[in-house]
Kinemage of the C-alpha trace (Angstrom):
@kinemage 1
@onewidth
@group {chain A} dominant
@subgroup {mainchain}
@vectorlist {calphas} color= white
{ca unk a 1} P 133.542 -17.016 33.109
{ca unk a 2} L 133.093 -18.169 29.488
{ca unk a 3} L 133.505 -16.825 26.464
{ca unk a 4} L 129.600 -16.638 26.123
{ca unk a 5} L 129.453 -14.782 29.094
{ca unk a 6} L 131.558 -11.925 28.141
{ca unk a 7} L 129.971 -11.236 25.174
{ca unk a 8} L 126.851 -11.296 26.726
{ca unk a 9} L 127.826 -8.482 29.253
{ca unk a 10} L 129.275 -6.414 26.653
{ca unk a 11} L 126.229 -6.411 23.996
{ca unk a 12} L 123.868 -6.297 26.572
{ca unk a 13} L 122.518 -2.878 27.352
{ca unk a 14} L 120.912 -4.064 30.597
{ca unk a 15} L 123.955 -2.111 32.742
{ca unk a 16} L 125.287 -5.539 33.454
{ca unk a 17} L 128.173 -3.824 33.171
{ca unk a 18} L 127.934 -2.077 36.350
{ca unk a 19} L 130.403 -2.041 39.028
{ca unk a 20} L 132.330 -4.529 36.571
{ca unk a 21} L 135.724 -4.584 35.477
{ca unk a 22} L 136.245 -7.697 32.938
{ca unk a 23} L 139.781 -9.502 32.926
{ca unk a 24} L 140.829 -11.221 30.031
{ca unk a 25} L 144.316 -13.133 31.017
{ca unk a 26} L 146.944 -13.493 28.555
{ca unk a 27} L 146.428 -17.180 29.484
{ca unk a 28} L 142.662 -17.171 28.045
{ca unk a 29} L 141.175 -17.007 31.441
{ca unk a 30} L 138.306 -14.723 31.614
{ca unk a 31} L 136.888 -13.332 35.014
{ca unk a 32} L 135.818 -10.330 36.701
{ca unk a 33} L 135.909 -8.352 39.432
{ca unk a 34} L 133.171 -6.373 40.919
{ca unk a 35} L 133.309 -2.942 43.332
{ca unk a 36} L 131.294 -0.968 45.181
{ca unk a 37} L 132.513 2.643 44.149
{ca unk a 38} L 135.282 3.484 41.537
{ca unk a 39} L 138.121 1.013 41.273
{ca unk a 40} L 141.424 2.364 42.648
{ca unk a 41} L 144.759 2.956 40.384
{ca unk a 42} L 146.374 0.563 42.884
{ca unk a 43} L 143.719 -2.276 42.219
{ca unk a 44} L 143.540 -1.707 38.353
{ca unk a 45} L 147.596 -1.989 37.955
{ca unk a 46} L 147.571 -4.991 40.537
{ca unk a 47} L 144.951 -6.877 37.829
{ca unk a 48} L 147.188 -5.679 34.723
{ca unk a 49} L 150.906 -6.369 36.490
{ca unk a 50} L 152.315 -2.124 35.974
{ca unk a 51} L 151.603 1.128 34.918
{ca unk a 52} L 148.196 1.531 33.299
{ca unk a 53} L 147.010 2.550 30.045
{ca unk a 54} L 143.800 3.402 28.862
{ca unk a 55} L 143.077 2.342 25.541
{ca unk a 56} L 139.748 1.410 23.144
{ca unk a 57} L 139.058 -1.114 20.695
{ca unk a 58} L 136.671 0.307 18.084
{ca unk a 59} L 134.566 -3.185 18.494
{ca unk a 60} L 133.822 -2.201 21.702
{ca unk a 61} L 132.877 1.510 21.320
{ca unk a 62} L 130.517 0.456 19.540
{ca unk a 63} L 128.899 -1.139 22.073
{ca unk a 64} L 128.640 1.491 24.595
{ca unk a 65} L 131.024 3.502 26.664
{ca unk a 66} L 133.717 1.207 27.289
{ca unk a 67} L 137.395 1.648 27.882
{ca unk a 68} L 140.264 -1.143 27.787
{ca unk a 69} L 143.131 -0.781 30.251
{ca unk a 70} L 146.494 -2.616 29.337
{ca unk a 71} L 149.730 -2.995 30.863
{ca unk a 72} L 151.803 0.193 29.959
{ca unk a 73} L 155.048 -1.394 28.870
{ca unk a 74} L 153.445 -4.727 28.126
{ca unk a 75} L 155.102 -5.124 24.873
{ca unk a 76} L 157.764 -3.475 26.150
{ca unk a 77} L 158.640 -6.105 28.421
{ca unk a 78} L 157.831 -8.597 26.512
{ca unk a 79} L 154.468 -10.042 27.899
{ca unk a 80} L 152.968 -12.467 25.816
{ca unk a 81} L 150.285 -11.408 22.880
{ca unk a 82} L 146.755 -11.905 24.597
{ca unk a 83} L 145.526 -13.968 22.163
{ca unk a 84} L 141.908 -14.097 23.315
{ca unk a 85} L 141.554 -9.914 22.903
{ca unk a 86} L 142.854 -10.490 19.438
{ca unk a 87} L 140.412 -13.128 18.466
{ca unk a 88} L 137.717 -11.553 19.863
{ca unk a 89} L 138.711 -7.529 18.564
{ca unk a 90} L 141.595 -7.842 16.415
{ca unk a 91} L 143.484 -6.123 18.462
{ca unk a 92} L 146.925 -6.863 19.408
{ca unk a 93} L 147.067 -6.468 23.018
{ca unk a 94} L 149.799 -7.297 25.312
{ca unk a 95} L 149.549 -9.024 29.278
{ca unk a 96} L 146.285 -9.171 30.976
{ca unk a 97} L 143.269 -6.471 29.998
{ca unk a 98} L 140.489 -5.057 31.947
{ca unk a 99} L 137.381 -3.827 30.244
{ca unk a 100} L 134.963 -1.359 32.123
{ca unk a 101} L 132.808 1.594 31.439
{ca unk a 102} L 134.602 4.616 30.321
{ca unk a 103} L 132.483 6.166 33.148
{ca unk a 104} L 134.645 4.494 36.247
{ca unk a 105} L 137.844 5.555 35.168
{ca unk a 106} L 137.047 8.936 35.265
């Protein structure tokens, strides 16, 4: 996926967003993953390497209902900065992210 692309799921209110969990890699790689019911704690800490974390960006709830979920102890062992998150949101993010709907998480 391109840079385009993800931008264009996450302004557009068309529920593109639906059964969609977006992974921006520390490495700049952007992809995503789609499921048929809510994704598991199992699959969501597979895509981010450990523990979870729920977190927000205020770009992004301003968009809609969207949540962030981040490596718990990311910084804490020492993953690198992803660099594309803080481009895109200012926000200094560390390991690989998943953006979804708030909605799936719960």
């Amino acid at each position: 996926m391109e840079l385009k692309d993800l931008m264009t799921y996450l302004t557009n209110k068309n529920n593109e967003m639906d059964n969609l969990m977006l992974i921006i890699k520390a490495n700049g790689t952007i992809a995503y993953v789609r499921f048929d019911k809510k994704p598991s704690l199992k699959q969501m800490q597979d895509l981010v390497g450990g523990y979870i974390e729920p977190t927000t960006i205020p770009y992004l709830d301003e968009q809609g209902d969207y949540i962030v979920i981040v490596n718990e102890e990311g910084m804490l062992n020492r993953l690198p900065v992803n660099h594309t998150v803080y481009t895109l949101f200012g926000a200094y993010l560390y390991g690989d992210i998943i953006i979804m709907k708030k909605e799936y998480l719960q």
